[in-house]
Backbone as CSV, one residue per row, in Angstrom:
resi,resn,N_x,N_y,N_z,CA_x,CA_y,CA_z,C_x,C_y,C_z
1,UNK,109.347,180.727,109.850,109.483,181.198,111.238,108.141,181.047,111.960
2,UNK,108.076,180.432,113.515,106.630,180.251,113.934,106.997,181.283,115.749
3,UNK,106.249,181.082,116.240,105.679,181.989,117.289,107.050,180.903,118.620
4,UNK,106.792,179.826,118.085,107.881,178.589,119.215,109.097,179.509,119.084
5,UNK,109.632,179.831,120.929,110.707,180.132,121.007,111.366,178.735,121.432
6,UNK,112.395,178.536,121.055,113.872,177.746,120.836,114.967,177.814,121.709
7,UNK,115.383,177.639,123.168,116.263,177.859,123.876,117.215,176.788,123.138
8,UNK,118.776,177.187,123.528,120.073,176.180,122.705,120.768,176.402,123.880
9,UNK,121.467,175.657,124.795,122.529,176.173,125.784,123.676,175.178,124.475
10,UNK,124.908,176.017,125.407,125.652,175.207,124.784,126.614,175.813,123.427
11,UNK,125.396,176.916,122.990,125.806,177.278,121.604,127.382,178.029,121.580
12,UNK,128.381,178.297,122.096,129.461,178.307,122.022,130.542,177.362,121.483
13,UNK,129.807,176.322,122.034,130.145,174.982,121.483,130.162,174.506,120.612
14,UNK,130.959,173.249,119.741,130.806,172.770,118.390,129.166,172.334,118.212
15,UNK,128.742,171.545,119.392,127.218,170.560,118.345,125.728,171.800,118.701
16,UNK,126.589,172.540,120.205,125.123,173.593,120.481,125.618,175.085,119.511
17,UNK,126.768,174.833,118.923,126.552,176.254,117.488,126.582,176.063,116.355
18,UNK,126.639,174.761,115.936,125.843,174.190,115.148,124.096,174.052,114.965
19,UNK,123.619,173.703,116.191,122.564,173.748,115.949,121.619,175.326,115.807
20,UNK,122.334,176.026,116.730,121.930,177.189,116.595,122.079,178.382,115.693
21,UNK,122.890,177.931,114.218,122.981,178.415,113.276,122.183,177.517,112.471
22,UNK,121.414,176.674,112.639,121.222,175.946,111.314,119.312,176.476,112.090
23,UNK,119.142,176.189,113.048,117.646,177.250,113.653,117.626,178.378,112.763
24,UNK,118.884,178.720,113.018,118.638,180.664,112.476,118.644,180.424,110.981
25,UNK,119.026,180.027,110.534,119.538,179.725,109.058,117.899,179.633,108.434
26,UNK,116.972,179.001,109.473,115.792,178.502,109.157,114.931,179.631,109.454
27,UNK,115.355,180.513,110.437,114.373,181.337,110.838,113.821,181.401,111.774
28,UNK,114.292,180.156,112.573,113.441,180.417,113.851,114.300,181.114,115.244
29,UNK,112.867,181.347,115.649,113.504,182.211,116.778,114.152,181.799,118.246
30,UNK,115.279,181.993,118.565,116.178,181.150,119.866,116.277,182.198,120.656
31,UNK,116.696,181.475,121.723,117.380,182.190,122.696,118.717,181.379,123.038
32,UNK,119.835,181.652,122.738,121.231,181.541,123.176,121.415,181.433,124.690
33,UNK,121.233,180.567,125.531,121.825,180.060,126.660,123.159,180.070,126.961
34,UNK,124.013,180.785,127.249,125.519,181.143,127.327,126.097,181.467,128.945
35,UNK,127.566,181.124,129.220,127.731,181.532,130.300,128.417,182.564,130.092
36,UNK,128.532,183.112,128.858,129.680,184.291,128.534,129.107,185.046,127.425
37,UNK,128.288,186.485,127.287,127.810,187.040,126.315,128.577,187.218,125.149
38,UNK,129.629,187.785,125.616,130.660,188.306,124.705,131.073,187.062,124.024
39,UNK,130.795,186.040,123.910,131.352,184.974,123.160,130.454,184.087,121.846
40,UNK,128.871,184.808,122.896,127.941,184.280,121.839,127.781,184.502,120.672
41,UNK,127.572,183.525,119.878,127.481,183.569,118.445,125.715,184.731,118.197
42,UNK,126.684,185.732,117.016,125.492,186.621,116.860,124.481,185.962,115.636
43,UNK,123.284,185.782,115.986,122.481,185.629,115.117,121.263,185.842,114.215
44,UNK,120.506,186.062,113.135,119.135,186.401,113.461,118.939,185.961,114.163
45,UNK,117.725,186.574,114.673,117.049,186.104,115.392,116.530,185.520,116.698
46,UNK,118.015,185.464,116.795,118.448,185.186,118.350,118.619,185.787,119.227
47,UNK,118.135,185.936,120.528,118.227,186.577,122.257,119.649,185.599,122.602
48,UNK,120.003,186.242,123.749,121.134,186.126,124.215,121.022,186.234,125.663
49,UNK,121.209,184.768,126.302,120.704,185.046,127.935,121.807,184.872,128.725
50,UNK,122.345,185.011,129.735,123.555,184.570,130.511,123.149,183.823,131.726
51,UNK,123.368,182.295,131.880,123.099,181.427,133.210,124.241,180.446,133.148
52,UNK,124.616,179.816,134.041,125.460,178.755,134.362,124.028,177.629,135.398
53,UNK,124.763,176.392,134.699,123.431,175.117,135.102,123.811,175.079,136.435
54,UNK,124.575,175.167,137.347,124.707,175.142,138.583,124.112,176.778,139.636
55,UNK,122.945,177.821,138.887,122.904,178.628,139.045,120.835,178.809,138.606
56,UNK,120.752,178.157,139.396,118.771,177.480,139.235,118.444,179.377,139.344
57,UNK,118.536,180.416,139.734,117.525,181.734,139.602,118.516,182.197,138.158
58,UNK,119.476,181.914,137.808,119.968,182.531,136.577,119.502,181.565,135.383
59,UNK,119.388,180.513,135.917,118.811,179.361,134.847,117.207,179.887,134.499
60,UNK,116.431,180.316,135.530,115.155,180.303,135.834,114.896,181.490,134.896
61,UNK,115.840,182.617,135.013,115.158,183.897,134.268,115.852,183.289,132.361
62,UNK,116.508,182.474,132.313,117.216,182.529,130.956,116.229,181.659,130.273
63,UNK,115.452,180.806,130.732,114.691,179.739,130.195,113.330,180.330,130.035
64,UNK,112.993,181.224,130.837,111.400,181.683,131.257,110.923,181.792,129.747
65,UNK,109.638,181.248,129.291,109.081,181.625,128.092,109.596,180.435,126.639
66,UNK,110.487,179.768,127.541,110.964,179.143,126.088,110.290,178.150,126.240
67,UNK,109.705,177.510,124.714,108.810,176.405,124.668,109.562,174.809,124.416
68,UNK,110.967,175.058,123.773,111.823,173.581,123.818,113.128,174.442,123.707
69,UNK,113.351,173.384,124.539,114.856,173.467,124.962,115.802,172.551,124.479
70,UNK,117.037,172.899,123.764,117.741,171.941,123.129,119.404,171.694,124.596
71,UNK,119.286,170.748,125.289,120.044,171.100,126.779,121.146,170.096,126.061
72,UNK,122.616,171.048,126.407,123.735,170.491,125.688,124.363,170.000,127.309
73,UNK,124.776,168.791,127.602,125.456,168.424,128.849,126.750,169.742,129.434
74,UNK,126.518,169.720,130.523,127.732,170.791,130.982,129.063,170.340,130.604
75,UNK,130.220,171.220,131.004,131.908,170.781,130.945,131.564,169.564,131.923
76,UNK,132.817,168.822,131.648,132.913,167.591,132.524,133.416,168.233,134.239
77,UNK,132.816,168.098,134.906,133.339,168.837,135.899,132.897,167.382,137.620
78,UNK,133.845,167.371,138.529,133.138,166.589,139.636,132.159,166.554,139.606
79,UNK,131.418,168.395,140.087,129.922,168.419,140.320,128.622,168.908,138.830
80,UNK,128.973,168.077,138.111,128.004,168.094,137.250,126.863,167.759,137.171
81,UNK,126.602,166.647,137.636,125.524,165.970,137.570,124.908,166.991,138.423
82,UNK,125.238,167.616,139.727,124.553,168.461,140.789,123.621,169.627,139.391
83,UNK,124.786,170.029,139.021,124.803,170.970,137.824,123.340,170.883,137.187
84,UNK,123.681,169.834,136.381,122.331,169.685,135.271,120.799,168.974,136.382
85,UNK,121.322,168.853,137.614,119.714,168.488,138.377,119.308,169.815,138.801
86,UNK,120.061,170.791,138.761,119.960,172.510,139.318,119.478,172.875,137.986
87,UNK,119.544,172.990,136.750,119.181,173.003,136.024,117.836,172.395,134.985
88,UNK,117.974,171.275,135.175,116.493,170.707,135.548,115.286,171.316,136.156
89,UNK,115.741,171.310,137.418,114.367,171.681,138.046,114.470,173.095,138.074
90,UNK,115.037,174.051,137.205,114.981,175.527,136.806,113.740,175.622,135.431
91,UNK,114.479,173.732,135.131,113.801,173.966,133.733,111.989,174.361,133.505
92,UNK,111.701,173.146,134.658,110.652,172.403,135.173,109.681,173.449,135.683
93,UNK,110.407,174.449,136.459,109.897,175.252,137.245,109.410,176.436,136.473
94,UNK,109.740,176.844,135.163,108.932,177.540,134.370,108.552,177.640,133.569
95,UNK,108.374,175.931,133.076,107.311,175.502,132.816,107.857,175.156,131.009
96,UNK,108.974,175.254,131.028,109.466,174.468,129.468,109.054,173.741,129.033
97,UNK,108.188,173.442,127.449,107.008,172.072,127.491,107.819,171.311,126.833
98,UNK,109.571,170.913,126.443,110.017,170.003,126.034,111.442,170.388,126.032
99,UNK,112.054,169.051,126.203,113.613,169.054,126.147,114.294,168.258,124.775
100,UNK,115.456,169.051,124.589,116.338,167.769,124.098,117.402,167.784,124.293
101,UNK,118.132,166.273,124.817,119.061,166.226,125.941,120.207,165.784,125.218
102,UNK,121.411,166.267,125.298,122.610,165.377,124.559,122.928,164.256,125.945
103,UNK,122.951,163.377,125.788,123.448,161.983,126.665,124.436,161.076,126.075
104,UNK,124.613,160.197,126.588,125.989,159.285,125.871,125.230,157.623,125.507
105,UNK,125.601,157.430,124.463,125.617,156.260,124.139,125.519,154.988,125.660
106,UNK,124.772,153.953,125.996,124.610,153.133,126.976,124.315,153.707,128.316
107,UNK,123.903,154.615,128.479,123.586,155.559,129.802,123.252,154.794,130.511
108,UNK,123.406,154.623,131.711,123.248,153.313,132.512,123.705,153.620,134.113
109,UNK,122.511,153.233,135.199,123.645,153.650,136.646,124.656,152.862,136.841
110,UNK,124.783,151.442,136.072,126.042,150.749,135.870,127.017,150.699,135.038
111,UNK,127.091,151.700,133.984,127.863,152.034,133.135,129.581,152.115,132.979
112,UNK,130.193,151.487,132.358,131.525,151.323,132.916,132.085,152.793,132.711
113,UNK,131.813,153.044,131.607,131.932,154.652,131.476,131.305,155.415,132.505
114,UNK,132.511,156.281,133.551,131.890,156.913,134.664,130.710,157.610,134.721
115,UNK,131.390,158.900,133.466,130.529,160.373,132.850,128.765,160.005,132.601
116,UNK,128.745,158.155,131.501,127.504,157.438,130.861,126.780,157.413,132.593
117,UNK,127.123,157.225,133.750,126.270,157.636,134.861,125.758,158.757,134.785
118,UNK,126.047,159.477,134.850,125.583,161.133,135.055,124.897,161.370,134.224
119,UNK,125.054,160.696,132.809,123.596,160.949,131.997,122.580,160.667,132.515
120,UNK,122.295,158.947,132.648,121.686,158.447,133.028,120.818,159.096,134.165
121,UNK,121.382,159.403,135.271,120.920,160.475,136.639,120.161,161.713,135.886
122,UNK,120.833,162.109,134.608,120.182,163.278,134.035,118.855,162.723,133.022
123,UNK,118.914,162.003,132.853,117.493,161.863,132.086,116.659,161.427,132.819
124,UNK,117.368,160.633,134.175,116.444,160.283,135.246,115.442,161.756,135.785
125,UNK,116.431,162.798,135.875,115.958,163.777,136.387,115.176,164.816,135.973
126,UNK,115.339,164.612,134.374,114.456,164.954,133.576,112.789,163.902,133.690
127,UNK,113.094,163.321,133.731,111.730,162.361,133.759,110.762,162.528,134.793
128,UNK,111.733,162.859,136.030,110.992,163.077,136.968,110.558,164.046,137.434
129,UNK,111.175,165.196,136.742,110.289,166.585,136.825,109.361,166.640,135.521
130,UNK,108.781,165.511,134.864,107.610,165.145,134.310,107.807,166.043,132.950
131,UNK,109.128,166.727,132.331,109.486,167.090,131.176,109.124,166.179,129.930
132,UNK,108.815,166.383,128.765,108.582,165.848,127.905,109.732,166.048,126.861
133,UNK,110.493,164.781,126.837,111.640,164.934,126.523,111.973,163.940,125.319
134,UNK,113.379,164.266,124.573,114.277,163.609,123.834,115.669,163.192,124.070
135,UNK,116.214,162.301,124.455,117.389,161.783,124.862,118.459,161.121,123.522
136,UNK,119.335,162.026,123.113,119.596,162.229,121.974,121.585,161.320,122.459
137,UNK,121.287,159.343,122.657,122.524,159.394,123.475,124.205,158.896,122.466
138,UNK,124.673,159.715,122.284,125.692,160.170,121.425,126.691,158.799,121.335
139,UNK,127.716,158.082,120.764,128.552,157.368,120.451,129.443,158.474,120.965
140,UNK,131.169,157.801,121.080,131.873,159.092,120.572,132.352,159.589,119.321
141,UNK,132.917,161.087,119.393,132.582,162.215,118.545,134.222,161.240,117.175
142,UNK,133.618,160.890,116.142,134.526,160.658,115.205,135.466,161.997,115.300
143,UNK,135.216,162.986,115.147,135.957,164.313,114.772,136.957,164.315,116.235
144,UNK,137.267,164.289,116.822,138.012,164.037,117.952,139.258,163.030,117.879
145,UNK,138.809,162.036,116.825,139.694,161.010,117.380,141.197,161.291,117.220
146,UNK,141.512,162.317,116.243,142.779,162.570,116.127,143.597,163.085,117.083
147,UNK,142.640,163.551,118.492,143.021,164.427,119.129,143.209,163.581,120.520
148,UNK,142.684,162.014,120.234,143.382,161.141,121.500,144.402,160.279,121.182
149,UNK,145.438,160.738,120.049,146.571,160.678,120.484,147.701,161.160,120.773
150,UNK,148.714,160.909,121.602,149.801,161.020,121.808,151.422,160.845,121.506
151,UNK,151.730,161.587,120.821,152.949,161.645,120.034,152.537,159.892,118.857
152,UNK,151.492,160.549,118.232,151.490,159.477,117.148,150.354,158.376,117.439
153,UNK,150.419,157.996,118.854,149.677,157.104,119.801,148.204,157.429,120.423
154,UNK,147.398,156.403,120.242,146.281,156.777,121.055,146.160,155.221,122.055
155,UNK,146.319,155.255,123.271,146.898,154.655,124.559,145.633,154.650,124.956
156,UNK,145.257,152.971,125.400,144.016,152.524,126.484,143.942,151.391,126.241
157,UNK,143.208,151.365,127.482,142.923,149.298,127.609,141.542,148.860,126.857
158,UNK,141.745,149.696,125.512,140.523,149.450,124.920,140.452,147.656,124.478
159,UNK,141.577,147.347,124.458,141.975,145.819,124.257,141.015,145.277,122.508
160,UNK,140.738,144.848,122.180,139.923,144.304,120.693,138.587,144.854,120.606
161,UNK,138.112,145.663,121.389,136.222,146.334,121.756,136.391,147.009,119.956
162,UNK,134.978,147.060,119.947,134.646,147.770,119.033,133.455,148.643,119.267
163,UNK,133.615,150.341,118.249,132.884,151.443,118.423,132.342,151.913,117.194
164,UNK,131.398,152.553,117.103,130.838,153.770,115.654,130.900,154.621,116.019
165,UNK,131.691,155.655,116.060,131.784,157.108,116.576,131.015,157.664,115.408
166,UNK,130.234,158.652,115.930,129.304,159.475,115.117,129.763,160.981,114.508
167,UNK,129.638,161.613,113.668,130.323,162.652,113.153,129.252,163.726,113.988
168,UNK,129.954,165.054,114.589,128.906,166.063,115.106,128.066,166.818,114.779
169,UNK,128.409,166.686,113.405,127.554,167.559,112.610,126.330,166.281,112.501
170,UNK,126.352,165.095,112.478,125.187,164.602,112.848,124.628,164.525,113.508
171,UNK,124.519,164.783,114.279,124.529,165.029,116.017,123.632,166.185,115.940
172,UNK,124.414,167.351,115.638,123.696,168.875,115.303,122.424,168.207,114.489
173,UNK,122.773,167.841,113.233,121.451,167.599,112.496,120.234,167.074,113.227
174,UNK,120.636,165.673,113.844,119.710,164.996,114.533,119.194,165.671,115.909
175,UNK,119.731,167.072,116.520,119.376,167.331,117.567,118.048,168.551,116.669
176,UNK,118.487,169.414,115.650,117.683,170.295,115.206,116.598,169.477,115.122
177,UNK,116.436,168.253,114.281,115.259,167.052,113.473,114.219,167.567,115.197
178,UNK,114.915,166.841,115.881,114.052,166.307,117.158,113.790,167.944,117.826
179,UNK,114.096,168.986,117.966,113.700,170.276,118.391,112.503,170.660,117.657
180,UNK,112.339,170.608,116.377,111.367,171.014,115.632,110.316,170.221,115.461
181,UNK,110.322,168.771,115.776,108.813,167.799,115.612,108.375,167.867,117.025
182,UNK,107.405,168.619,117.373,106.369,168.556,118.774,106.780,167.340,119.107
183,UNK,106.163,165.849,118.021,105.710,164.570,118.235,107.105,163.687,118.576
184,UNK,108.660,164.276,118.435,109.557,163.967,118.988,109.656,163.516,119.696
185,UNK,109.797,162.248,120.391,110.059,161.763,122.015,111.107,160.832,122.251
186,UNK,111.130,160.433,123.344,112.130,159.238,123.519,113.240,159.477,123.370
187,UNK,114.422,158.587,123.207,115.374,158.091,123.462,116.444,156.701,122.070
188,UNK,117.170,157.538,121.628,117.518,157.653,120.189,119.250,157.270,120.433
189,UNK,119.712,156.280,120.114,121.329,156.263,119.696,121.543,156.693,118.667
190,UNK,122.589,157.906,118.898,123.210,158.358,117.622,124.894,157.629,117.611
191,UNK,124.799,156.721,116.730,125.918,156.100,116.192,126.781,156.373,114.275
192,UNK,127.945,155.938,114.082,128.290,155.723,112.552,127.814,154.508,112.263
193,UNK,127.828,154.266,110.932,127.201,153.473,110.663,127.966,151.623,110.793
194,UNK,129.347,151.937,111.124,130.035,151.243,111.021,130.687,150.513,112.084
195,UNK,131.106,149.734,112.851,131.787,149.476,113.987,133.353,149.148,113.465
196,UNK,134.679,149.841,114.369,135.991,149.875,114.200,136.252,149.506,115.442
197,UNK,137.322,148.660,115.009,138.383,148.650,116.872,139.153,149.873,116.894
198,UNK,140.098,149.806,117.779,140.941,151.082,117.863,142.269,150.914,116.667
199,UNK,142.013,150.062,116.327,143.169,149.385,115.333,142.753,149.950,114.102
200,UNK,141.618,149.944,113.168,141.175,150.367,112.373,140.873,151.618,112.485
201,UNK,140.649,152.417,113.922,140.371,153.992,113.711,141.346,154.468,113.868
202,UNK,142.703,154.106,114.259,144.050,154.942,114.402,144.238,154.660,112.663
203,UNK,144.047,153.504,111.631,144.739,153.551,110.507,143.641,154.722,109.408
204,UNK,142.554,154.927,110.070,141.647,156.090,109.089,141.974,156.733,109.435
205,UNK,142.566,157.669,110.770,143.061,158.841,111.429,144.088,158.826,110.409
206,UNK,145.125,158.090,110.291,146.068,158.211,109.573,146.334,158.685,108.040
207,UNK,145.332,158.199,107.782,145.035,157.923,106.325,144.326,159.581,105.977
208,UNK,143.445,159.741,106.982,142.697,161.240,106.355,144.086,162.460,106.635
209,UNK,144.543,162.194,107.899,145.750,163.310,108.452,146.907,163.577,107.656
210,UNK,147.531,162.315,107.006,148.737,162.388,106.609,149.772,162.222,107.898
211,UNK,148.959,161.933,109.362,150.055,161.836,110.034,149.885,160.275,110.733
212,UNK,151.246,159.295,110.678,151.118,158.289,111.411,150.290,158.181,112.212
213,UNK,149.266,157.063,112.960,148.914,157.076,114.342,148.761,155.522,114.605
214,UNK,148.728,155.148,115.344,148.501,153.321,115.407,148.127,153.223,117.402
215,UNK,147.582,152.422,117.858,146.702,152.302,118.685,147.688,150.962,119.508
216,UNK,147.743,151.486,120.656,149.030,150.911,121.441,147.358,150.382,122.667
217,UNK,147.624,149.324,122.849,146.665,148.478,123.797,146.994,148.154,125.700
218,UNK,146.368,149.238,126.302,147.173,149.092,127.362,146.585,148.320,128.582
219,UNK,146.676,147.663,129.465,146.076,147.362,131.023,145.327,148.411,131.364
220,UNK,144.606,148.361,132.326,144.056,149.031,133.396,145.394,150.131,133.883
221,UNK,146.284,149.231,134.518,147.034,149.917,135.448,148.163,150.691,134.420
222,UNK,148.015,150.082,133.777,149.136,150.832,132.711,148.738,152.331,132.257
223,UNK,147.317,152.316,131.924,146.140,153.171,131.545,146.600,154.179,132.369
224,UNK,146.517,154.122,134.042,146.633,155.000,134.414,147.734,155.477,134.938
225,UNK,148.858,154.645,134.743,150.371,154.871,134.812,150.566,156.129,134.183
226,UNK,150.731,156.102,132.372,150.592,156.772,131.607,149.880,158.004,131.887
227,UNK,148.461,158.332,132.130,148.233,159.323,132.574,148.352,160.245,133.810
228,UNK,149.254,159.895,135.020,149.914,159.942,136.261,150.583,161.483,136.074
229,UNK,150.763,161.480,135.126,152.162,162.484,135.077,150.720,164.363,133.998
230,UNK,149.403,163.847,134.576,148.972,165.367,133.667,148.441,166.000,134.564
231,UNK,148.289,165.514,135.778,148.172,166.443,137.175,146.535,166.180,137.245
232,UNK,145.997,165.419,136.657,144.655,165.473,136.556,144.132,164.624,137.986
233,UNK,142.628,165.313,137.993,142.017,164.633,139.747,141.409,163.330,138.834
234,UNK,141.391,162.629,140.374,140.863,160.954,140.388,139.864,160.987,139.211
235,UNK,138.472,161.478,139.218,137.708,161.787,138.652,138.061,161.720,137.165
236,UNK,138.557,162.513,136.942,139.012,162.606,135.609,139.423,161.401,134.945
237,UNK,140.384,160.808,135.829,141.665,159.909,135.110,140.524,158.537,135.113
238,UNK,139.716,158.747,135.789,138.510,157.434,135.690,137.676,157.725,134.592
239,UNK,137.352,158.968,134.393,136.625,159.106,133.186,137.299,158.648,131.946
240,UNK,138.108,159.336,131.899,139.439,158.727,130.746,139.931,157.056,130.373
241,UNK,140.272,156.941,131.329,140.035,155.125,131.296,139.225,154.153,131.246
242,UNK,137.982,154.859,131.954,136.699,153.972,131.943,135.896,154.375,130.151
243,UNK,136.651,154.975,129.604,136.187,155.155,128.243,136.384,154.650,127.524
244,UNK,137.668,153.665,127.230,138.720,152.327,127.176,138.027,151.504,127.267
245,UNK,137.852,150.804,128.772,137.085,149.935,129.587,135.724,149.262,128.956
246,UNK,134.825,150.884,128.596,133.722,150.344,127.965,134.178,149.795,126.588
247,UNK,134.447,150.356,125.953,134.922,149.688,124.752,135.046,148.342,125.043
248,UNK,136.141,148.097,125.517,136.649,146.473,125.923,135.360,145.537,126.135
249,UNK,135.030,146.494,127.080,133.480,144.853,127.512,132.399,145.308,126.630
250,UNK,132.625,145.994,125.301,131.432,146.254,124.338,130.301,146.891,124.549
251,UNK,130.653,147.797,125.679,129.276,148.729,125.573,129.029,149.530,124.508
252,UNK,129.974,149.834,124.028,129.650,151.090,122.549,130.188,149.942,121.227
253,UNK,129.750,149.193,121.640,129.694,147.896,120.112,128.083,148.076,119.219
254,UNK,127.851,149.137,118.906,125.984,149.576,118.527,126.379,150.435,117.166
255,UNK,125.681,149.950,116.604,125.564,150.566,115.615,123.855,150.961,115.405
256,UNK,123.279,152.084,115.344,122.275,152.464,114.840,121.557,153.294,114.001
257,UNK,120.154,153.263,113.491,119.680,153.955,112.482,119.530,155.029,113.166
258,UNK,119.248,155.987,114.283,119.151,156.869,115.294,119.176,158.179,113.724
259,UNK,120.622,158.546,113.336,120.524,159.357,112.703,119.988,159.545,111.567
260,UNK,119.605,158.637,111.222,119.078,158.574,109.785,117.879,158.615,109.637
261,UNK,116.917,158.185,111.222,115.167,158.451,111.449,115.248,159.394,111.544
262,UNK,116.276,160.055,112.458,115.712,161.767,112.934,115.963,162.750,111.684
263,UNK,117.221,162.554,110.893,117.311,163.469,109.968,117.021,163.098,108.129
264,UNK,116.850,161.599,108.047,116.548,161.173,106.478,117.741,161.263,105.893
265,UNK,119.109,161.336,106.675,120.119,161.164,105.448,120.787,160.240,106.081
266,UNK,121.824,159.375,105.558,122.559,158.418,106.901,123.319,159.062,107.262
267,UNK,124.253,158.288,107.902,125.189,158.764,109.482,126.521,158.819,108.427
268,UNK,127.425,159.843,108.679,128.836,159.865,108.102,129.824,158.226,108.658
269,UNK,130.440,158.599,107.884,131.575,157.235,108.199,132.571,158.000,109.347
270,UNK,133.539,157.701,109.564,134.296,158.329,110.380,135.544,159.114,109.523
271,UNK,135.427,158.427,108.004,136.451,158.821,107.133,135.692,160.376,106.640
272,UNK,134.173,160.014,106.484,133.426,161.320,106.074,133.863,162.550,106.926
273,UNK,133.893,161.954,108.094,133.641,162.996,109.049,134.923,163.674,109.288
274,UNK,135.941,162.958,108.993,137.179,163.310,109.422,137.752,164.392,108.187
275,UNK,136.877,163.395,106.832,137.616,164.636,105.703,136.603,165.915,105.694
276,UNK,135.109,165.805,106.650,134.622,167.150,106.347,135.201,168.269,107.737
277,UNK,135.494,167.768,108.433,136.100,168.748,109.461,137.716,168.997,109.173
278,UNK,138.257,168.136,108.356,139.769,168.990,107.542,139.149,170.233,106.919
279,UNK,137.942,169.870,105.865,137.384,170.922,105.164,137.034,172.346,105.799
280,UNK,136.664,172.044,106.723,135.605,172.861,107.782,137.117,173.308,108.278
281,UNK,137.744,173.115,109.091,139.376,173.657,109.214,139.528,174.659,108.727
């Protein structure tokens, strides 16, 4: 245990209560960033602050004093990005001497993936309030994949693209690695080690679940045919599709060592990951 306090937002969450049990586990001392007390995970060691990132004087008193900040991206919401730049310059403003940022895989202001903008804007905005930071930018979450499909189906114009979805608990690992080395910096893909089309990750879904799934290849317009009927805003249904999209034109075709510098063990497979969160179940 050292004198460095440890802010975690997020920790309600799978990868920010992960990390914030495996801090405590260690001993060090956090502060729990939460928008809901009553929900926070109790820990040694841990303070318990209440702010929402769209809320810069509640951000301002929850951060005050903390020396790194482990900043988990907000809910997907329209005004997010507003969100985490209100948050930012809360960060900035009292004087936090380091970040570490969850971001997405290809962050880019041209990113076909909508959401991979708003990172991008967010590390921009980190940079420019002169934070000394870690950009920690994620693949998607292997542990999920069972959960984009639909009666058996997982539907998009992902067309032949290929991905390494990363397991979260690597994620957690690799975000603790980079919280605890001062000398931490930069900007890190966390990928699996492997690249799958959607063809090969519906038949491991299958294979770990016991339940059918197989990967139906759709258009653009079809894409959003299909999703027409969940009441969801524009926003959304672009995020959703443009997640497809990238795939297709190979933005998340990367495979990297990311997890394996920051934490010394390699990256789960997607089969790993899938049979340790049955476990974890």
């Amino acid at each position: 245990m050292t004198d460095v306090l440890i802010g975690v937002t997020g920790a309600t969450g799978e990868v920010g209560g992960r990390v914030a049990r495996a801090l405590s586990d260690r001993g060090e001392r956090t502060r729990l960033v939460v928008r809901d007390a009553a929900r926070a995970p109790r820990l040694a060691g841990a303070e318990i602050a209440v702010a929402e990132y769209g809320d810069g004087p509640a951000m301002r008193r929850a951060v005050a004093g903390v020396d790194v900040l482990f900043l988990v991206s907000g809910s997907e919401a329209p005004d997010r990005l507003e969100q985490h730049r209100t948050a930012v310059r809360a960060i900035a403003e009292v004087g936090v001497g380091r970040v570490v940022y969850t971001s997405f895989l290809g962050a880019a202001p041209d990113a076909t993936f909508t959401l991979a903008r708003d990172h991008f804007h967010t590390e921009a905005a980190l940079a420019e309030a002169g934070l000394a930071r870690v950009a920690l930018r994620d693949s998607l979450y292997a542990d999920v994949l069972p959960y984009l499909a639909t009666d058996g189906v997982i539907r998009g114009p992902g067309g032949a693209g290929r991905v390494a979805p990363v397991a979260r608990a690597d994620v957690a690992d690799a975000a603790v690695a980079a919280v605890l080395d001062p000398a931490c910096d930069g900007v890190f893909d966390l990928t699996g080690p492997e690249l799958h089309s959607l063809d090969e990750l519906a038949a491991i879904v299958s294979e770990v679940t016991g339940t059918a799934v197989r990967y139906e290849a759709e258009t653009v317009a079809e894409a959003y045919a299909s999703r027409a009927g969940y009441g969801a805003p524009d926003w959304q249904l672009d995020a959703w599709v443009s997640t497809y999209q990238a795939i297709a034109n190979g933005e998340l075709a990367v495979v990297s060592d990311g997890v394996e510098r920051l934490t010394g063990h390699p990256a789960m497979t997607v089969r790993e990951a899938l049979l340790a969160g049955s476990r974890d179940g």
